[in-house]
C-alpha positions as a Python dict, from the first residue, in 0.01 Angstrom:
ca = {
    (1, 'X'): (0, 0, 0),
    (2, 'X'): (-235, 313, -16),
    (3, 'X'): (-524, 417, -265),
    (4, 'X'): (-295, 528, -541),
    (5, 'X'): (-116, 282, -818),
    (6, 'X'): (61, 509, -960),
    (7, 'X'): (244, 826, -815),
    (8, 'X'): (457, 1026, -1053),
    (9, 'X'): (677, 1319, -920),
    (10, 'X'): (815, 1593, -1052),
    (11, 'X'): (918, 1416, -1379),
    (12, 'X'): (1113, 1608, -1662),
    (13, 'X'): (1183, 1499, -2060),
    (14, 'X'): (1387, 1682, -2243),
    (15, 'X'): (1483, 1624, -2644),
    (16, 'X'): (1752, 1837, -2823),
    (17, 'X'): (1629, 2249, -2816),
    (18, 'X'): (1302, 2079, -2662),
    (19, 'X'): (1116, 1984, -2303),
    (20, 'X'): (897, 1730, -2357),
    (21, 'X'): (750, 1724, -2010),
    (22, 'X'): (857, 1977, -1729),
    (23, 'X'): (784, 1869, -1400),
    (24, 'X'): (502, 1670, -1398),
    (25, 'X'): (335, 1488, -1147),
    (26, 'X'): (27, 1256, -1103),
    (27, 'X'): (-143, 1004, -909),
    (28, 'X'): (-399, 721, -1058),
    (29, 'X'): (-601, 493, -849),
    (30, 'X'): (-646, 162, -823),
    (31, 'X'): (-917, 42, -1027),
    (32, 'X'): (-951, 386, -1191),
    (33, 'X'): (-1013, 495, -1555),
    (34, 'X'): (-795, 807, -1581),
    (35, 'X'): (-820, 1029, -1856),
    (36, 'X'): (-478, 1180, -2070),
    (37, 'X'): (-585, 1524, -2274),
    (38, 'X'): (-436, 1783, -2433),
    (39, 'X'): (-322, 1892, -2812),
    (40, 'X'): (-100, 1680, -2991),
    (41, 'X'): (262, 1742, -2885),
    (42, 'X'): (165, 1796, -2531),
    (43, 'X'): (379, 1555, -2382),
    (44, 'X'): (110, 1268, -2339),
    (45, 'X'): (305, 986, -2530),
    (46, 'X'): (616, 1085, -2427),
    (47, 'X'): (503, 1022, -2045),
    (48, 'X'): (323, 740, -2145),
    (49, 'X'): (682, 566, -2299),
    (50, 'X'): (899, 737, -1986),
    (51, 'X'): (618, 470, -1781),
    (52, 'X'): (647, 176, -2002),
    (53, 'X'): (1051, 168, -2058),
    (54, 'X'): (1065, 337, -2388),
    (55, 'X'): (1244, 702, -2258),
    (56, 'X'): (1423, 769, -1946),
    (57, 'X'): (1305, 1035, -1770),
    (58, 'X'): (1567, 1332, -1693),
    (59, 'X'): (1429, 1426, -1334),
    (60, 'X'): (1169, 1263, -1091),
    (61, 'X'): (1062, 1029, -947),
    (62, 'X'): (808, 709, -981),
    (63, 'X'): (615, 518, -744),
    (64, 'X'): (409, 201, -810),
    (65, 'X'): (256, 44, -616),
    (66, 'X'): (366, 229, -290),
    (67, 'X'): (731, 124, -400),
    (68, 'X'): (968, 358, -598),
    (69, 'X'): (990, 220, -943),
    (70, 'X'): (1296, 239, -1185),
    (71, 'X'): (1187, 145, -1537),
    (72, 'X'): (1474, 105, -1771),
    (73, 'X'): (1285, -64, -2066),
    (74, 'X'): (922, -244, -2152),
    (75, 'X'): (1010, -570, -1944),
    (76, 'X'): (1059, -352, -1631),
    (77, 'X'): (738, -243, -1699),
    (78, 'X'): (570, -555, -1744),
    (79, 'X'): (729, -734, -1456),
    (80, 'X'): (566, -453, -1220),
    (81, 'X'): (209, -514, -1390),
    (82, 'X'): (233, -181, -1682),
    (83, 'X'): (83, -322, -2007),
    (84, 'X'): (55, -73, -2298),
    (85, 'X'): (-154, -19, -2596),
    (86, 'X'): (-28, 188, -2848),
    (87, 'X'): (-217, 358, -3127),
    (88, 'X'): (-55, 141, -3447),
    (89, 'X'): (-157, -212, -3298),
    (90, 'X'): (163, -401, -3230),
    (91, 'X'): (11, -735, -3381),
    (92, 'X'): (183, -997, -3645),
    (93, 'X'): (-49, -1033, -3906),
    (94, 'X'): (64, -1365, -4046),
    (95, 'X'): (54, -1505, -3669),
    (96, 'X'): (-294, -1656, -3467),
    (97, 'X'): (-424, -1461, -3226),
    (98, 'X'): (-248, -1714, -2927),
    (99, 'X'): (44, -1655, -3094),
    (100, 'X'): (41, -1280, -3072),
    (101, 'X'): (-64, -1293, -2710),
    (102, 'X'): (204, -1504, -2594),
    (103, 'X'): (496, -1411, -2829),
    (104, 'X'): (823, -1490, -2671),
    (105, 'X'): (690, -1677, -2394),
    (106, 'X'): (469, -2004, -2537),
    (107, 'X'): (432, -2256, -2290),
    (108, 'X'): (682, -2520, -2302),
    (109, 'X'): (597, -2906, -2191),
    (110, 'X'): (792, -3247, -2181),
    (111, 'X'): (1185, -3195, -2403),
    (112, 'X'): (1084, -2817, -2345),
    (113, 'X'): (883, -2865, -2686),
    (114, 'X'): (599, -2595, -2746),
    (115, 'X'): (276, -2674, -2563),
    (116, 'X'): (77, -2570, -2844),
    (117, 'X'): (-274, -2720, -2671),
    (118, 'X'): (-219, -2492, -2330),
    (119, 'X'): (-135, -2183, -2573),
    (120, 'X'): (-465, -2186, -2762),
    (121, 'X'): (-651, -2324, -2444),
    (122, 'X'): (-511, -1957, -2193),
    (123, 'X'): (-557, -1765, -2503),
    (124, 'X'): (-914, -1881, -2513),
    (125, 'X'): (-981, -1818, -2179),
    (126, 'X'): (-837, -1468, -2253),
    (127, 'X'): (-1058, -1387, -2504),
    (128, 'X'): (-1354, -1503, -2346),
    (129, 'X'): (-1282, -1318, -2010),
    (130, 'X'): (-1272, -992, -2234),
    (131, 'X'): (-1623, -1137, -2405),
    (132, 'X'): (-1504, -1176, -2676),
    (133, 'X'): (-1541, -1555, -2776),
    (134, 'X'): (-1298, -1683, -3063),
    (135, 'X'): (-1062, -1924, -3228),
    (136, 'X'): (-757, -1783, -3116),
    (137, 'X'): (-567, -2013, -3387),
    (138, 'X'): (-720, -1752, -3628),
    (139, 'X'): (-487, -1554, -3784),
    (140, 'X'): (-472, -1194, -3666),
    (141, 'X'): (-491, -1083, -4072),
    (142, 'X'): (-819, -1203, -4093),
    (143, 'X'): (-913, -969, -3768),
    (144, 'X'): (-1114, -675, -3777),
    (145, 'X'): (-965, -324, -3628),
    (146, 'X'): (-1169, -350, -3325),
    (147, 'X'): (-1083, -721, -3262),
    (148, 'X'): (-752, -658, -3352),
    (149, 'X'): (-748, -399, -3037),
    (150, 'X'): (-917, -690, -2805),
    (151, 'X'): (-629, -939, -2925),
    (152, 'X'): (-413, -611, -2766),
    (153, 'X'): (-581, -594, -2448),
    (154, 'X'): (-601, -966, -2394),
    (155, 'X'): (-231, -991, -2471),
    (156, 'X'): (-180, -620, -2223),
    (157, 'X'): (-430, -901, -1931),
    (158, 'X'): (-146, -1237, -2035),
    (159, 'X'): (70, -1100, -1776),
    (160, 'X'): (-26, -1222, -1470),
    (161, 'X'): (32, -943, -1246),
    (162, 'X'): (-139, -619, -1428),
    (163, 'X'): (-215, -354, -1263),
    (164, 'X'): (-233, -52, -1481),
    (165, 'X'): (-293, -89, -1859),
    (166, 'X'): (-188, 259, -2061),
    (167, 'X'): (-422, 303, -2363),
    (168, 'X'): (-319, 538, -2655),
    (169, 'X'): (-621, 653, -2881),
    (170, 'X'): (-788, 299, -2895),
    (171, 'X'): (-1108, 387, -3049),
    (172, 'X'): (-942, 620, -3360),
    (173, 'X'): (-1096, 389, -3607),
    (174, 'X'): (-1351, 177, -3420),
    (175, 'X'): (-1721, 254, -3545),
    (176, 'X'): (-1989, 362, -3211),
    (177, 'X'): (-2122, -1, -3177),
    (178, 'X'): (-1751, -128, -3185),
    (179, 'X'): (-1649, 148, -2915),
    (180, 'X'): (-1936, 38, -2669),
    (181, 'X'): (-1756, -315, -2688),
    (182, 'X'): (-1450, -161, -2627),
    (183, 'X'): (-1598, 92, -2328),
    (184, 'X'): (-1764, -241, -2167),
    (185, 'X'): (-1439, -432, -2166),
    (186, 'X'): (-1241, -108, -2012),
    (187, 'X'): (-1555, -120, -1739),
    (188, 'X'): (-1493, -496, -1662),
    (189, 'X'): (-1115, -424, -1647),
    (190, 'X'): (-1186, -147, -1391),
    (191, 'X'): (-1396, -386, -1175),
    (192, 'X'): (-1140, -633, -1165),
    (193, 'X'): (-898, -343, -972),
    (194, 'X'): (-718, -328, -1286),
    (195, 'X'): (-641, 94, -1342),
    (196, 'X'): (-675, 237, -1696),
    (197, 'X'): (-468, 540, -1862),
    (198, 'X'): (-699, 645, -2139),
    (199, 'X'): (-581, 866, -2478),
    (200, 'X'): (-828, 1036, -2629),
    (201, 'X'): (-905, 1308, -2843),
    (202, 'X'): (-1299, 1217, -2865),
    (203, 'X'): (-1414, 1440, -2506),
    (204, 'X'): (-1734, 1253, -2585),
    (205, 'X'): (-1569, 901, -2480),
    (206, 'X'): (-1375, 1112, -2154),
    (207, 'X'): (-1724, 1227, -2030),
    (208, 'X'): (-1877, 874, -2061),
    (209, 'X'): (-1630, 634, -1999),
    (210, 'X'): (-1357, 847, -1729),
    (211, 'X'): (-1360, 924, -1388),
    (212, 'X'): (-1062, 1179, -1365),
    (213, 'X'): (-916, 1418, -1623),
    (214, 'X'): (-609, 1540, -1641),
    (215, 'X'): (-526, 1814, -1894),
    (216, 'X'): (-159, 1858, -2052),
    (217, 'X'): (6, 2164, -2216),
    (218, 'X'): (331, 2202, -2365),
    (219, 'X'): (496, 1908, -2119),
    (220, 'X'): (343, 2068, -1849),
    (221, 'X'): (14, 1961, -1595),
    (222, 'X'): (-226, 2230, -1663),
    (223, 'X'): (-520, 2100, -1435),
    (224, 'X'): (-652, 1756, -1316),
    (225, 'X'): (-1013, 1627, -1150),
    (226, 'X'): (-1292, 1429, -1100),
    (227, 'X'): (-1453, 1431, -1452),
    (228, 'X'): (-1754, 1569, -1355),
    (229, 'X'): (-1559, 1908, -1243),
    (230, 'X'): (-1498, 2033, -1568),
    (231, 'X'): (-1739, 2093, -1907),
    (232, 'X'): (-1591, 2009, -2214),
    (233, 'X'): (-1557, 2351, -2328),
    (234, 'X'): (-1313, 2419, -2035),
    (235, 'X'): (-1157, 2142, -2088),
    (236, 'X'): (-1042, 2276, -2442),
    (237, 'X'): (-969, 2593, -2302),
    (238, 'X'): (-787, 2466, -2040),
    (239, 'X'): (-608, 2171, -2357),
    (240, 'X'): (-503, 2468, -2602),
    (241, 'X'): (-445, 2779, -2445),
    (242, 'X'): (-751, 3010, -2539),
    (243, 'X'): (-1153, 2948, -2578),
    (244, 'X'): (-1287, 2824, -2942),
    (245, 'X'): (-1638, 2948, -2993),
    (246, 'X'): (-1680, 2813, -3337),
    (247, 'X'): (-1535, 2477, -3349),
    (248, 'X'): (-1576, 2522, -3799),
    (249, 'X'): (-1527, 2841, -3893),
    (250, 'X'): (-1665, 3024, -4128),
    (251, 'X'): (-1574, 3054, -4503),
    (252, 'X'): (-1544, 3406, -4663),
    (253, 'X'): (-1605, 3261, -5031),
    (254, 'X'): (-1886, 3063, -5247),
    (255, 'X'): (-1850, 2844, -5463),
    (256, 'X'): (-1798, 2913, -5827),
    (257, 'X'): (-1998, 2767, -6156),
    (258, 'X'): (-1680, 2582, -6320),
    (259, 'X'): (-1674, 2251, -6274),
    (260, 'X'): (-1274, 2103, -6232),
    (261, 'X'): (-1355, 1745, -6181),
    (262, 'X'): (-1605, 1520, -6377),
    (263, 'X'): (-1617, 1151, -6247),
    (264, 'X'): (-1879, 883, -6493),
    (265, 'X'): (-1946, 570, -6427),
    (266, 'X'): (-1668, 447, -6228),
    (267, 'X'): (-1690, 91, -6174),
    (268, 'X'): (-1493, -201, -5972),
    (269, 'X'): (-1582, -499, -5933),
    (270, 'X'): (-1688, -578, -5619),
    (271, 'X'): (-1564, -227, -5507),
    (272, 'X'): (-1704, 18, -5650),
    (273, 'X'): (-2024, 82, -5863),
    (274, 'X'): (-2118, 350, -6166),
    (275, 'X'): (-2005, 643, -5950),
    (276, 'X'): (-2072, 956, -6141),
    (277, 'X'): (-2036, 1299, -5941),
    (278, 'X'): (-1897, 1634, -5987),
    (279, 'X'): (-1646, 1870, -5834),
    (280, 'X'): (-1658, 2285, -5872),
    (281, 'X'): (-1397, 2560, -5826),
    (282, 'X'): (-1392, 2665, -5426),
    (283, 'X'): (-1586, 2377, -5345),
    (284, 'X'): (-1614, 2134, -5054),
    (285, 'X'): (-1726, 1826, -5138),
    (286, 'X'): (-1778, 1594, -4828),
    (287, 'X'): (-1811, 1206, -4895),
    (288, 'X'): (-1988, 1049, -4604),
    (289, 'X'): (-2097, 713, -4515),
    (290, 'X'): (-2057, 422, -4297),
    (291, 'X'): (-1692, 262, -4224),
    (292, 'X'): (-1655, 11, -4525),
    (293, 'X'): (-1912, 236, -4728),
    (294, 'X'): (-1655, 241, -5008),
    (295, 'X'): (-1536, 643, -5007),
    (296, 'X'): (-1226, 541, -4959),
    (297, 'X'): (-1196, 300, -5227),
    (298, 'X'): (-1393, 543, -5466),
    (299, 'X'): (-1099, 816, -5373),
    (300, 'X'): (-808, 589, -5426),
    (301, 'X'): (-927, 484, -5766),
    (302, 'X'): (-988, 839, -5923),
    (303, 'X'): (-575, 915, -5786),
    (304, 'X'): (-484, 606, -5981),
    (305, 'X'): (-364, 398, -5624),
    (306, 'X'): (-643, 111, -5672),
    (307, 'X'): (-710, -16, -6070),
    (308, 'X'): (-1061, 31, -6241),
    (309, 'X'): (-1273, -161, -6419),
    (310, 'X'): (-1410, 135, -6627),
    (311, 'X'): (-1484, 487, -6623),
    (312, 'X'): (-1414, 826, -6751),
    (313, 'X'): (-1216, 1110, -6513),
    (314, 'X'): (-1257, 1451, -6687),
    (315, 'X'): (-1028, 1762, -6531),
    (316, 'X'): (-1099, 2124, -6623),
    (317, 'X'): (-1301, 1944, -6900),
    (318, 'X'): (-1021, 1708, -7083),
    (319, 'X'): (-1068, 1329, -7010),
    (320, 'X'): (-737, 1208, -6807),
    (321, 'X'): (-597, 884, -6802),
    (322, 'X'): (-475, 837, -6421),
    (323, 'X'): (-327, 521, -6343),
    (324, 'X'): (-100, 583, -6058),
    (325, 'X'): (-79, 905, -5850),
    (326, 'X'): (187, 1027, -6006),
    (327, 'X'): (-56, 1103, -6331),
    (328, 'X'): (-297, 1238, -6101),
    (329, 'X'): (-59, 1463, -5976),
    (330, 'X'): (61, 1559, -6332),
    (331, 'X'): (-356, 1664, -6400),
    (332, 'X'): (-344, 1876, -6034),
    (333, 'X'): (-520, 1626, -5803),
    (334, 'X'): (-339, 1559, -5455),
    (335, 'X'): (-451, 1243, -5204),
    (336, 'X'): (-377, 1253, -4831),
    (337, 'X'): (-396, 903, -4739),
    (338, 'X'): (-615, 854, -4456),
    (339, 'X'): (-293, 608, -4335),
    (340, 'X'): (-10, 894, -4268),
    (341, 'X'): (250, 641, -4142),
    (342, 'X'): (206, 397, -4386),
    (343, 'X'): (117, 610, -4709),
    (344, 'X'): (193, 960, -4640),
    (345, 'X'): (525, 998, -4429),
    (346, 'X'): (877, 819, -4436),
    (347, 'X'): (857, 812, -4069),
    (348, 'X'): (1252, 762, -4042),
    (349, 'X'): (1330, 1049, -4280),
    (350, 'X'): (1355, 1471, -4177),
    (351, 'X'): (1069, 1687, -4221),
    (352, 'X'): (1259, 1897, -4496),
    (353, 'X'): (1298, 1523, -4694),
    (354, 'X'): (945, 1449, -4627),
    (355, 'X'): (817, 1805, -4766),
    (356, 'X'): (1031, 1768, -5050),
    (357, 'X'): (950, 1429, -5212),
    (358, 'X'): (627, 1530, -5366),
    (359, 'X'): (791, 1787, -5586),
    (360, 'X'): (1146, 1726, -5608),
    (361, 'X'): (1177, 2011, -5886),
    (362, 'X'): (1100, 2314, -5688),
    (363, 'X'): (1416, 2261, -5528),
    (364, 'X'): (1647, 2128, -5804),
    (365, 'X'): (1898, 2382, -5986),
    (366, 'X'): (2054, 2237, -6294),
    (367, 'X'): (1938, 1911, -6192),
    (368, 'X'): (2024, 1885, -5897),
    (369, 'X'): (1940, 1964, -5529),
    (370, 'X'): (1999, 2289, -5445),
    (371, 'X'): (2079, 2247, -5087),
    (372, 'X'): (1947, 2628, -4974),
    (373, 'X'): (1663, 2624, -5187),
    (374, 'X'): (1521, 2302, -5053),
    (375, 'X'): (1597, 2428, -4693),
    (376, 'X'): (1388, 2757, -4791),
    (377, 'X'): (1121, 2564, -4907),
    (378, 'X'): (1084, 2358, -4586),
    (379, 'X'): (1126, 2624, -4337),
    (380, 'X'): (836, 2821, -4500),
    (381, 'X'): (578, 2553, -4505),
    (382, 'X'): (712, 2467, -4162),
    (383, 'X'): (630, 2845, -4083),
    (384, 'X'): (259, 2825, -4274),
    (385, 'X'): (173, 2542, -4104),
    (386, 'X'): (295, 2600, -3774),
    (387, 'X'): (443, 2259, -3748),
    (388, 'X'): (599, 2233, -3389),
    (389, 'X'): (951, 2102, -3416),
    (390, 'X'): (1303, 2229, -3294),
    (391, 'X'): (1469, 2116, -3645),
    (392, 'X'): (1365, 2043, -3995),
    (393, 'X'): (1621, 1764, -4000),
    (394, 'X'): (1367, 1626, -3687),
    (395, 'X'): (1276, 1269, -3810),
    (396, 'X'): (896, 1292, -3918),
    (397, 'X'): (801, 977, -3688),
    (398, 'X'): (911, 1163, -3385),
    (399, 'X'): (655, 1423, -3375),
    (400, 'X'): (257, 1465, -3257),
    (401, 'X'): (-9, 1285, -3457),
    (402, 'X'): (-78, 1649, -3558),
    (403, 'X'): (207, 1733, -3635),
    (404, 'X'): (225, 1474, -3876),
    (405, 'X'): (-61, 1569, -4053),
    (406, 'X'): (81, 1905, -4147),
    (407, 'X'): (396, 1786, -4271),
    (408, 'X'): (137, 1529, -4569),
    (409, 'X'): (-92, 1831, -4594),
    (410, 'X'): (256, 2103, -4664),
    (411, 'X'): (416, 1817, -4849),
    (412, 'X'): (98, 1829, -5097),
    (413, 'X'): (89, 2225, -5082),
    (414, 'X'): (444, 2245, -5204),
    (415, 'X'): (326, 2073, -5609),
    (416, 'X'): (89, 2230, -5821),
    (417, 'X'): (-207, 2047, -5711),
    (418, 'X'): (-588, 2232, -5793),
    (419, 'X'): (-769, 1952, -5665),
    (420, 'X'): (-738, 1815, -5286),
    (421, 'X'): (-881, 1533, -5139),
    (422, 'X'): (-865, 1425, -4756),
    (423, 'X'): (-923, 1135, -4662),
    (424, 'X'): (-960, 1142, -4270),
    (425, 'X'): (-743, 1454, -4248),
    (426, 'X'): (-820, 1516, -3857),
    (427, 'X'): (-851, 1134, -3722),
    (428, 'X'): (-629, 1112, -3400),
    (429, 'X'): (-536, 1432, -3351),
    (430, 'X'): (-635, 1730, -3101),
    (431, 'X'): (-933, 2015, -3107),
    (432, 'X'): (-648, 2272, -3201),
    (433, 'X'): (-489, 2106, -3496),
    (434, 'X'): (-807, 2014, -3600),
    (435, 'X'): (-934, 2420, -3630),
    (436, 'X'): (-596, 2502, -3810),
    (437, 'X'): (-679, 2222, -4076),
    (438, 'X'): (-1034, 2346, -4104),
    (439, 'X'): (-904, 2704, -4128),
    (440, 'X'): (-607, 2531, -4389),
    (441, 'X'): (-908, 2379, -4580),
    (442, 'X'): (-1095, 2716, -4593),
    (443, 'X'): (-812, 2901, -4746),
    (444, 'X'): (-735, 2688, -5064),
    (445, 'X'): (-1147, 2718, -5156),
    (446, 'X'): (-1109, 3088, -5089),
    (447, 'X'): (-816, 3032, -5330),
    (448, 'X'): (-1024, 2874, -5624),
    (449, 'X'): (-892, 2489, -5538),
    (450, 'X'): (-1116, 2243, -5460),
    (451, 'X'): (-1145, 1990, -5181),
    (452, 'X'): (-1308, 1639, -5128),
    (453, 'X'): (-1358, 1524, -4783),
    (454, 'X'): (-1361, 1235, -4635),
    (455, 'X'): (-1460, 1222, -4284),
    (456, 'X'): (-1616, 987, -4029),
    (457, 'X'): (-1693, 1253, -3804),
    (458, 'X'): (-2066, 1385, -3902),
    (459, 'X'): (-2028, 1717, -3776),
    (460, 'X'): (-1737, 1739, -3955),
    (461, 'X'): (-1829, 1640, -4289),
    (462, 'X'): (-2181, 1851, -4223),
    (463, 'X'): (-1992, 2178, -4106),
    (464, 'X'): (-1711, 2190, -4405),
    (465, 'X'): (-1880, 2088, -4681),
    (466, 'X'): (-2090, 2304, -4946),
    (467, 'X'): (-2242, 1975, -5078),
    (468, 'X'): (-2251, 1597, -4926),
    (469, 'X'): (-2251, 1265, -5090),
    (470, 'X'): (-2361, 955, -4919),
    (471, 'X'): (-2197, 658, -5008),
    (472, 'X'): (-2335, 292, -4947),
    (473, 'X'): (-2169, -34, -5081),
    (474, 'X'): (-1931, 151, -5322),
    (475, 'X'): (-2212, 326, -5507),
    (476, 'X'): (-2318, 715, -5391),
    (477, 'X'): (-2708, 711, -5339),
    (478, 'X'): (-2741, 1102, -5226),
    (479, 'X'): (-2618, 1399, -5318),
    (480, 'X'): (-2720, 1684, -5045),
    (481, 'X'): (-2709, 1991, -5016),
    (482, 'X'): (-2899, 2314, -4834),
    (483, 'X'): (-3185, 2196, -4586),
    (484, 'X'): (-3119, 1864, -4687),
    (485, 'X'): (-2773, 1853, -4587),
    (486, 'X'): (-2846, 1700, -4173),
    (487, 'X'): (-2758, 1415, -3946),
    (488, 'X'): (-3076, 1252, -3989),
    (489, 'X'): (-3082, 1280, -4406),
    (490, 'X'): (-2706, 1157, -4427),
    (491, 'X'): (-2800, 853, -4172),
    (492, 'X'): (-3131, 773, -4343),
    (493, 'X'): (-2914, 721, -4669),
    (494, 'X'): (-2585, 550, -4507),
    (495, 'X'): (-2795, 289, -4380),
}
C-alpha cells in the first residue's frame, strides 16, 4: 500500500472570477501530523472540503490509500476512513455527548429499538481512549470549548476505519493547559497510525506539535518539508509574499489629555464587579486577563448587549444611558463581537448588505435605498480594507476567516463611531491580516478615536496598547502602563 495515505495530484478549484486552488499536489503519511499554513484565503479550507465531500474538485486527481479515490460528498469520505473537524464545532447542544457521537447511526437491538446501554457504553470507551473520562449522557451544553472539541475527535475516532482526521484551527479558543490536552490526544492519535491534517495559524503549535509543513499561497503550493527545515520567519515569508520585520508596528501619534469614555462602578451580579476605568482620545486601551476573566462581559455591558446592575457610563463628559447597542452606537461607541459568525456577520447575506446594516442612512436618498450610493459605499471600504473577493454581492460566509473580519471591522467604519472596542479582533486568522488590523487599529488613534482591546494573545495586547488593564473575576485589579506594562506584571495580576 506504500508509506503515503494520502496522495493528491494536480488538483484545481475554481469559484466564479476566482481559483481557489491551482494545481496542487501533496502527499501525507501514515501516522503523520502534517501541518496546513498560509494567510486566510489561501485555499486551505477549500482543499480541506474538496477531501471530505463538501466541493468537487475541477482537475486532479486523489489517491488514498494507494487506491484512486472519488469523493462525491462527506459519507464518501467517511466510508474511506476521512473524519473532519471544522473550526465552528458541529455539536447539538441540547443532545449527550453519545448522542452527538453516534448521530444517525445509534445501535439498534431486539424490534430494531435503540440500544441506548451499548450507545453510552462505545461512547465511554471513546472518551476514555482519548483520556478523557466522562458521562457521555451529559449534555454537550453543559461542555466546555475544549471538551466540546474532544466530543469532535471522539465522534471523527466512531468510525471504525479512520485513517486520516483533517483538523481546522482546533485550538482558536482553547487556553495553553487545554491545548497540551489537545496536543497529547493528537500524539496518541499519531501512534495509533492514525494521520493528522493540522490548521493553524499559531506557528508556535506547528513547531511543537508537526512533523511536515506545507505552506499555501493564493490556491497554490508554495513550499513543503520536514518541520525542522524551515524557521518561522521563513515560513511567513514564504505564507504572505514578503518578510515582516516588525510583527506591531509602530504608531506615529500619542495619546491626547481628553478623556472620551468614563466607566464608575459597574456592577453585575455575579458578572461583573465596581469596574471604574477610563478611556482618552488616540488611545489604546488593552483589557487582558485569563479566559473567563470577565473582559468580555465588562465590554458587552458598557455597549448595552448584557443588562447591569448599576453604574454610570460618561462619553465626552455627559452620562449616557446605553441599554442596547443601538444607544451605544447613537453616543459613538462600536463593538466587534469576538463571535463574527454569530454576532457580527449574516453569513448568508452579500458583503455590500453586510457593510450596510450598521448605518443604513449613509446610503438612503429620500428614504430609501439608493441603489448606487450603497454600491459606492461598499466598493470603497472593500478597497480600504483590501477585502479579497471577486464580487460584493459574494455571500459573507464564503470568504477567509480574515476576510471576515474586515467586512465587521468596515461595517463599523462606515457609522459615526469615536469609540472602538475589539474584542478578539485577530483570533483565527493569518500573520498578514493580522498586521493590516494592527496597522487598521493604528490609523483611527492617529485619527483621534479611541480603541479598547481585547486580546488573549499577550504580545498582542502588550505591543498595541498605550495602557493595560488586568481583569480577574469580573473586577480590573491593575492598571499598567510604562515599565510596568510586561508578561510577568500582567500574569502576576491575572492569576
Amino acid at each position: 500500500m506504500g508509506e503515503f495515505i494520502l496522495d493528491v495530484k494536480n488538483v484545481s478549484k475554481i469559484f466564479p472570477a476566482v481559483k481557489a486552488l491551482d494545481n496542487v499536489s501533496l502527499r501525507v503519511r501514515k501516522g503523520e501530523i502534517h501541518a496546513f499554513v498560509g494567510e486566510n484565503g489561501a485555499g486551505k479550507s477549500t482543499l480541506m472540503k474538496i477531501l471530505n465531500g463538501n466541493y468537487k474538485k475541477d482537475e486532479g486527481s486523489i489517491y488514498f490509500d494507494g487506491k484512486e479515490a472519488d469523493i462525491k460528498n462527506p459519507e464518501d469520505a467517511r466510508n474511506l476512513g476521512i473524519s473532519i473537524i471544522f473550526q465552528e464545532l458541529n455539536l447539538v447542544p441540547h443532545l449527550s455527548i453519545a448522542e452527538n457521537i453516534y448521530m444517525g447511526r445509534l445501535f439498534r437491538g431486539k424490534f430494531s429499538l435503540i440500544d441506548w446501554e451499548k450507545v453510552y457504553k462505545r461512547a465511554d470507551e471513546l472518551m476514555e481512549q482519548i483520556g478523557y473520562r466522562m458521562d457521555s449522557r451529559t449534555k454537550v451544553e453543559s461542555l466546555s470549548v475544549a471538551q466540546k472539541q474532544m466530543v469532535e475527535i471522539a465522534k471523527a475516532l466512531s468510525y471504525p476505519n479512520t485513517k486520516l482526521i483533517l483538523m481546522d484551527e482546533p485550538s482558536a479558543t482553547l487556553t495553553t493547559k487545554e491545548c497540551k490536552k489537545l496536543f497529547d490526544v493528537i500524539r496518541s492519535l499519531k501512534e495509533r497510525g492514525v494521520s493528522v491534517i493540522y490548521i493553524s495559524h499559531k506557528l508556535e503549535e506547528i513547531d511543537e506539535l508537526c512533523e511536515w509543513v506545507t505552506i499555501l499561497r493564493d490556491g497554490k503550493i508554495i513550499d513543503s518539508g520536514p518541520i525542522s527545515s524551515f524557521t518561522r520567519d521563513q515560513m511567513i515569508a514564504k505564507m504572505i509574499g514578503r518578510e515582516i520585520t516588525n510583527k506591531f508596528p509602530k504608531r506615529n501619534s500619542t495619546v491626547r489629555e481628553k478623556e472620551v469614555l468614563s466607566v464608575k462602578g459597574l456592577n453585575r451580579a455575579g458578572v461583573i464587579s465596581d469596574v471604574s476605568f477610563s478611556l482618552r482620545e488616540g488611545e489604546v486601551l488593552g483589557f487582558a486577563g485569563l479566559v473567563g476573566a470577565g473582559r468580555t462581559e465588562i465590554a458587552r455591558a458598557i455597549c448595552g448587549v448584557d443588562y447591569t446592575d448599576s453604574g454610570e457610563i460618561f462619553v465626552g463628559g455627559e452620562r449616557v444611558k446605553i441599554n442596547n447597542p443601538k444607544d451605544a452606537l447613537k453616543v459613538g461607541i462600536a463593538y466587534l463581537s469576538e463571535d463574527r459568525k454569530q454576532e457580527g456577520l449574516v453569513l448568508k447575506a452579500p458583503i455590500k448588505w453586510n457593510i450596510s446594516m450598521a448605518n443604513m442612512e449613509n446610503a438612503l436618498s429620500m428614504g430609501m435605498i439608493n441603489e448606487k450610493k450603497d454600491r459606492q459605499i461598499s466598493d470603497k471600504m472593500i478597497q480600504a480594507m483590501l477585502i479579497k473577493t471577486a464580487s460584493m454581492e459574494e455571500y459573507a460566509g464564503n470568504l477567509s476567516g480574515g476576510n471576515q473580519q474586515k467586512i465587521v471591522i468596515g461595517k463599523w467604519l462606515n457609522t459615526n463611531a469615536k469609540i472602538f472596542i475589539f474584542d478578539e479582533p485577530t483570533r483565527g486568522i493569518d500573520v498578514g491580516a493580522k498586521y493590516e488590523i494592527y496597522l487598521l487599529i493604528n490609523r483611527l488613534v492617529e485619527e483621534g478615536r479611541s480603541v479598547i482591546l481585547i486580546s488573549s494573545e499577550m504580545p498582542e495586547v502588550l505591543e498595541m496598547s498605550d495602557r493595560v488593564l488586568v481583569i480577574n473575576k469580573g473586577t480590573i485589579v491593575a492598571d499598567l502602563s510604562g515599565e510596568k506594562k510586561n508578561a510577568q506584571t500582567v500574569m502576576e495580576y491575572a492569576i
